[in-house]
N, C-alpha and C positions, 0 to 999 in steps of 0.2 A: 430522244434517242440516247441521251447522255444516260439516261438508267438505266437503259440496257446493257450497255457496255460495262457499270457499276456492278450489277446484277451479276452478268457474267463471271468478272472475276472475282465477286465473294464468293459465288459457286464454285468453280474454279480452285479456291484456294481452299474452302469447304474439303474438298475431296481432296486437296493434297496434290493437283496436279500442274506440270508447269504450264507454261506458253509452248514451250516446244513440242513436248506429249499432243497439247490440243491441238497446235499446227501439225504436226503427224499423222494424228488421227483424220485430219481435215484435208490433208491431201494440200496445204498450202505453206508458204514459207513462214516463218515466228514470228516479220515483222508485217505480213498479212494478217495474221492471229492479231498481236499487238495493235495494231489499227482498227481493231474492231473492237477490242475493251477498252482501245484509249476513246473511241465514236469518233473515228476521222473516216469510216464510210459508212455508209446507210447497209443496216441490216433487212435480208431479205428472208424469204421464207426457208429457203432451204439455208441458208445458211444457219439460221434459228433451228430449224431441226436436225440439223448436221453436230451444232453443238448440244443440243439438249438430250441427241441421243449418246453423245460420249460422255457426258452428264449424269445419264441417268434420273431425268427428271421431264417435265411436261414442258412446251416451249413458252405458258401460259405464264410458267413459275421464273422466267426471266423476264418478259416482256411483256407484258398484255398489248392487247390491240388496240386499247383507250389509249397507250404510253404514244401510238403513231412511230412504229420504229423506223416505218415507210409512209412513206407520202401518197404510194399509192393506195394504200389501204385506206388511211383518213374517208376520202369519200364514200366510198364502197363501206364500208363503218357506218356510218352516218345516213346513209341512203337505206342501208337494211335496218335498223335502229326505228328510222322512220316508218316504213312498210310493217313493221312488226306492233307499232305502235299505234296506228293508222287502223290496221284490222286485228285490232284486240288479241294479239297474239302475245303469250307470255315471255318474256324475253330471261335469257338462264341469268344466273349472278356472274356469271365468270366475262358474259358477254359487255358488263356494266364497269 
């Protein structure tokens, strides 16, 4: 989870943008923002796309699903991974 939150604000700073712009955009306060690139809370899905779309970039390109930004995902990852592999089914690079 810790490279997501890294991820974040090279992007982030990439584009020239502050904490408080992103917490604006996001509908939440700077040091909710702040707590999410410093990874003092588990990122979710929407929250992943909430900043990828002020971003301007794919939610892939911050975190992938391998990185486990959530805990709930790990399984469900892992479990489809399995089934895909099970019946010869070709699994995309993005998904690896």
């Amino acid at each position: 989870m810790k490279i997501c939150g890294q991820n974040i604000r090279k992007m982030r700073r990439s584009k020239d943008f502050t904490q408080e712009y992103m917490a604006f955009e996001m509908g939440i306060s700077q040091k909710a923002y702040s707590d999410i690139e410093n990874s003092k809370v588990k990122i979710n899905l929407e929250t992943l796309t909430k900043i990828s779309d002020i971003l301007e970039i794919k939610p892939s390109e911050i975190c992938s699903i391998s990185h486990k930004c959530t805990d709930d995902f790990e399984d469900k990852y892992h479990g489809l991974l399995e089934h895909m592999k099970k019946n010869n089914i070709s699994i995309p690079k993005e998904y690896l």
